[in-house]
Backbone bond lengths (Angstrom), bond angles and torsions (degrees), N, CA, C in turn:
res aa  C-N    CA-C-N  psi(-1)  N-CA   C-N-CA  omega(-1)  CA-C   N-CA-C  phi
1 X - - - 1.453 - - 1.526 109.19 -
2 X 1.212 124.68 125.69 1.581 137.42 175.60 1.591 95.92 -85.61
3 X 1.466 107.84 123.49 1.079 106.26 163.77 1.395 127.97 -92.20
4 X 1.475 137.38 -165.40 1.572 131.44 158.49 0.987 138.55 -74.15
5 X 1.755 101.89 -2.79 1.659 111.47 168.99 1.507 108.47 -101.08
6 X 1.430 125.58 12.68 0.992 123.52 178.42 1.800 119.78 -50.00
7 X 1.322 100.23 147.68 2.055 98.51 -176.35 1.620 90.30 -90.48
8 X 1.330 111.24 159.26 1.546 143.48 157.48 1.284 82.13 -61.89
9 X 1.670 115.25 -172.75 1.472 141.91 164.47 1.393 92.98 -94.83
10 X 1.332 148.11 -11.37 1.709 145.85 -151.79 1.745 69.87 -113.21
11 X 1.107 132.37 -61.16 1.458 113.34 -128.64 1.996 87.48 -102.47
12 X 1.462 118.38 6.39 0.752 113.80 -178.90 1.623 112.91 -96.50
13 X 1.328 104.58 -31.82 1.365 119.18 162.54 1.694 105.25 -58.64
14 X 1.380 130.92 -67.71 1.050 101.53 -136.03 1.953 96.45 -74.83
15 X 1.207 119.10 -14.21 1.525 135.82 153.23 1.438 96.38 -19.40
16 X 1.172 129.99 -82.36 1.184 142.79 -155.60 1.610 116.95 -88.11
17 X 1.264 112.83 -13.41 1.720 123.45 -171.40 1.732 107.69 48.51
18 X 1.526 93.38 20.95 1.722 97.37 144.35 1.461 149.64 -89.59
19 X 0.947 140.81 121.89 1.672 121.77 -173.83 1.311 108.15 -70.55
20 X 1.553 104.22 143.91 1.613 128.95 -177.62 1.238 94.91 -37.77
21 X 1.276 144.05 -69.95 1.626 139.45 -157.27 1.457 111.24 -35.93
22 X 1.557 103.91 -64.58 1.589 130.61 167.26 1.265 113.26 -35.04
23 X 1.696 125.29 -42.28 1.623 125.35 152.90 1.363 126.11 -66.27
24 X 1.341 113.82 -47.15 1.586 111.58 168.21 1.312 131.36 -55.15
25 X 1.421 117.07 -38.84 1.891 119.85 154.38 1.484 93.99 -36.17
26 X 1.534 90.53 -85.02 1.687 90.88 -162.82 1.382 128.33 -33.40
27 X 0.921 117.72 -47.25 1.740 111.82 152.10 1.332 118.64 -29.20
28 X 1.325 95.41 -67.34 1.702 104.66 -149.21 1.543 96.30 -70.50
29 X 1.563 133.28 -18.43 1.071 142.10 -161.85 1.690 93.90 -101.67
30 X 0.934 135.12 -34.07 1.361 132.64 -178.63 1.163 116.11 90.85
31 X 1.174 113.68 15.08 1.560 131.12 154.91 1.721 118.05 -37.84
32 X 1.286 100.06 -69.50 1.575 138.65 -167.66 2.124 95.58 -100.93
33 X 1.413 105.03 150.00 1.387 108.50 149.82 1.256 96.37 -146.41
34 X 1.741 82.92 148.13 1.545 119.36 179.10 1.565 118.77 -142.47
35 X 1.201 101.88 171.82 1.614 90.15 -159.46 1.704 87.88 -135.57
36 X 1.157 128.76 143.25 2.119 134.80 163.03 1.289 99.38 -72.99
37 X 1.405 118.31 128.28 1.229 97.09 133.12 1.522 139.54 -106.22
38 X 1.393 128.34 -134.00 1.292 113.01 -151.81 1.724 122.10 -91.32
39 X 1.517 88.25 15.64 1.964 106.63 164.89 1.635 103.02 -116.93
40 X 1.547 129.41 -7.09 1.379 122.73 154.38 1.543 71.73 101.44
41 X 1.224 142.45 54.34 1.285 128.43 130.69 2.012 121.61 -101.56
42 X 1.265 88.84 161.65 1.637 98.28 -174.57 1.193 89.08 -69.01
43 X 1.674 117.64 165.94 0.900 144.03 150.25 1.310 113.99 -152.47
44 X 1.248 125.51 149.35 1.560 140.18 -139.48 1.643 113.27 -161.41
45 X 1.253 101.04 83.22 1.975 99.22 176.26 1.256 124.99 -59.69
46 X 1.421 111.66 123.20 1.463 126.42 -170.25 1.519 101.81 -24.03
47 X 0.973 122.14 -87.37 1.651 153.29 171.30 1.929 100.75 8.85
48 X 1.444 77.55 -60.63 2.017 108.23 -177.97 1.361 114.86 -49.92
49 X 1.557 88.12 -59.42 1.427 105.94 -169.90 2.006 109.11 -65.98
50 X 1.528 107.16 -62.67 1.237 100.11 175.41 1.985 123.97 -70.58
51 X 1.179 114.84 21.87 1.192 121.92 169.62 1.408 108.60 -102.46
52 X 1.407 123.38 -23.54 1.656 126.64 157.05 0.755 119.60 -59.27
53 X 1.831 104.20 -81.30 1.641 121.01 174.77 1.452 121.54 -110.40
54 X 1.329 112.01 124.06 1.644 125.27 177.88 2.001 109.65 -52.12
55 X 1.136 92.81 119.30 1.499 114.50 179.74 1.790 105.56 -52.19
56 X 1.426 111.49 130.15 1.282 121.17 -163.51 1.706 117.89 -49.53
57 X 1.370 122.30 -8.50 1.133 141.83 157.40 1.464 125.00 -89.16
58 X 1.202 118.26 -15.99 1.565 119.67 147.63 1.351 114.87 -79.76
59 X 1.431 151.64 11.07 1.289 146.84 -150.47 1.977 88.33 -115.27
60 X 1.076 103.78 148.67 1.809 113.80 -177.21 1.356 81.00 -81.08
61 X 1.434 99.09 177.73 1.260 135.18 171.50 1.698 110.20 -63.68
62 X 0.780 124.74 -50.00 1.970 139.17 166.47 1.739 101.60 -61.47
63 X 1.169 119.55 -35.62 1.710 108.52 -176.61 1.344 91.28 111.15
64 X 0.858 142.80 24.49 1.325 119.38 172.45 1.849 100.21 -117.99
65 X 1.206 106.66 176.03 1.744 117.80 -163.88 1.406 95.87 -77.10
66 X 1.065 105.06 132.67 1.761 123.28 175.06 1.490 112.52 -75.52
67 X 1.263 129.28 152.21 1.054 137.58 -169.29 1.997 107.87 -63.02
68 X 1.524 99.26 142.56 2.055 90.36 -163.98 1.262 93.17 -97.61
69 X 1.079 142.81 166.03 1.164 160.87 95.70 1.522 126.49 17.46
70 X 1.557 118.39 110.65 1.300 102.91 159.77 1.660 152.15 -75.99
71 X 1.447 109.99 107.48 1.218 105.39 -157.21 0.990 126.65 -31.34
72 X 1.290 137.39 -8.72 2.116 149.91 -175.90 1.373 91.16 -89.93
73 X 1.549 122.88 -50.04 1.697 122.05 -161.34 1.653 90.59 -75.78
74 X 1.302 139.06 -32.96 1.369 123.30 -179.18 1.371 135.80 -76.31
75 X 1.218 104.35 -33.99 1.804 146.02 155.14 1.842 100.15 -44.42
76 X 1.135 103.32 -44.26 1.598 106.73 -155.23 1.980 92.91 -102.01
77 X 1.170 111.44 -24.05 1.557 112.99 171.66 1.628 103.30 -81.56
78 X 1.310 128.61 -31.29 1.437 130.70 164.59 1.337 109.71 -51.42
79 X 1.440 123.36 -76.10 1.305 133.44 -174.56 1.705 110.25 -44.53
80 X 0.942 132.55 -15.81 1.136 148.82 174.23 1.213 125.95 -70.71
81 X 1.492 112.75 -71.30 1.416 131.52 176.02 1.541 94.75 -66.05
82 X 1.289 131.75 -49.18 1.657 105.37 171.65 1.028 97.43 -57.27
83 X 1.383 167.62 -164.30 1.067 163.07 61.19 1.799 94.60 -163.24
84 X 1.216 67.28 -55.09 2.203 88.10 169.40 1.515 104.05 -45.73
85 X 1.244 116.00 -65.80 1.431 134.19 -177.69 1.375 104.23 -60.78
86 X 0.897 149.04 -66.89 1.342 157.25 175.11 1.981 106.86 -39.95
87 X 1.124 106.51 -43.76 1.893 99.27 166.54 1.512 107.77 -81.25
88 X 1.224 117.24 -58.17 1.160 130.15 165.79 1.690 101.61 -12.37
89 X 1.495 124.89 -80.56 1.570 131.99 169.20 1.147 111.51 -32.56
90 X 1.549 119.76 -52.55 1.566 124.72 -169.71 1.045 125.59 -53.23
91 X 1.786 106.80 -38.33 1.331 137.71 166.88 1.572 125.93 -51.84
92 X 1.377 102.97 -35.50 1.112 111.37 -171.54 1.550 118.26 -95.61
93 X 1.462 90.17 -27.65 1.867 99.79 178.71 1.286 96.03 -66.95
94 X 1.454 142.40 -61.01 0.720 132.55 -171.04 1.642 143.07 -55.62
95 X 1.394 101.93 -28.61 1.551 128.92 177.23 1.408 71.81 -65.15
96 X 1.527 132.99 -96.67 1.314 134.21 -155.97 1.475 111.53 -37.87
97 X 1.331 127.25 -30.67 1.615 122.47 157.07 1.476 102.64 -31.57
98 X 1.425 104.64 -85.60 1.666 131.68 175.83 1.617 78.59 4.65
99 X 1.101 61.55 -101.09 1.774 98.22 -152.64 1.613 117.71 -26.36
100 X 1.221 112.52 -9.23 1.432 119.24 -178.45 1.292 114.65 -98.15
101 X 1.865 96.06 -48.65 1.665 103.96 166.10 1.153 115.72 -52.55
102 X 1.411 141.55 -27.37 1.864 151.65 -164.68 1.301 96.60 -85.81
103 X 1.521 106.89 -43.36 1.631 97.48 -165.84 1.463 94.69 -82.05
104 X 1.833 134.34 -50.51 1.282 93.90 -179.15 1.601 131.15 -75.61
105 X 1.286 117.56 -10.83 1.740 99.71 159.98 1.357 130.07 -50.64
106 X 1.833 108.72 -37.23 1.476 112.38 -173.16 1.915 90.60 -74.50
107 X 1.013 125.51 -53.66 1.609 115.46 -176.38 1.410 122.19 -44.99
108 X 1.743 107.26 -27.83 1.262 120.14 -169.02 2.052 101.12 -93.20
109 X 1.363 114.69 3.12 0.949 124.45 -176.34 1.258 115.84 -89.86
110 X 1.268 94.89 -61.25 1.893 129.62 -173.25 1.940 87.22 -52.68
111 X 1.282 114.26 -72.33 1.346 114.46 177.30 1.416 127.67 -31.90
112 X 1.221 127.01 -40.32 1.057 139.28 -163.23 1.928 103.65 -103.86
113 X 0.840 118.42 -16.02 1.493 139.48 149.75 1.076 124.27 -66.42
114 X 1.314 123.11 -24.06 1.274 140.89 -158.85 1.527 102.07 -121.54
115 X 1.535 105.54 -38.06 1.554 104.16 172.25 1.743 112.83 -71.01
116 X 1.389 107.38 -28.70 1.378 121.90 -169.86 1.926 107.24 -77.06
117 X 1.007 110.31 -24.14 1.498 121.86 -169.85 1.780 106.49 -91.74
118 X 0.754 119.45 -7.58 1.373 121.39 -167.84 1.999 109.24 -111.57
């Protein structure tokens, strides 16, 4: 399945500070998979792509592949940032409580001010 974050071969290169050719072997070599879609362009899932070739910001200083990540330490930096996100929401539903409860007391105010004035 190609998803919607899928790369072009252009945007997959410059991902990688490889030239398109250098992706198209890999395809055609079975290095890399990629999938056309329905104008016959490549497409190439992140995932795919940086499990071949290390993203131009993983590359050392010399060009060579930077040290990866342990899959537990990345897994465990995921679980996290949801977690982040997940109060983060809580936070917010609730402010938006606030803010509803405030507005109907002040409405329930104004009214009754309004009932009182007349």
């Amino acid at each position: 399945m190609v998803s919607r974050m899928s790369y072009t071969i252009e945007a997959a290169a410059t991902a990688t500070g490889l030239n398109k050719k250098t992706l198209l072997r890999a395809i055609k070599s079975g290095k890399l998979t990629g999938t056309k879609d329905e104008r016959g362009e490549w497409l190439i899932e992140p995932a795919e792509l940086h499990h071949v070739f290390p993203a131009v910001a993983e590359r050392s200083a010399d060009g060579g592949a930077a040290p990866r990540y342990a899959e537990a330490d990345v897994e465990a930096l995921g679980a996290q940032i949801e977690a982040l996100l997940r109060q983060a929401g809580a936070r917010l539903r609730q402010q938006l409580d606030d803010v509803r409860r405030h507005r109907g007391d002040a409405m329930a105010f104004s009214g009754e001010a309004e009932a009182g004035s007349s």
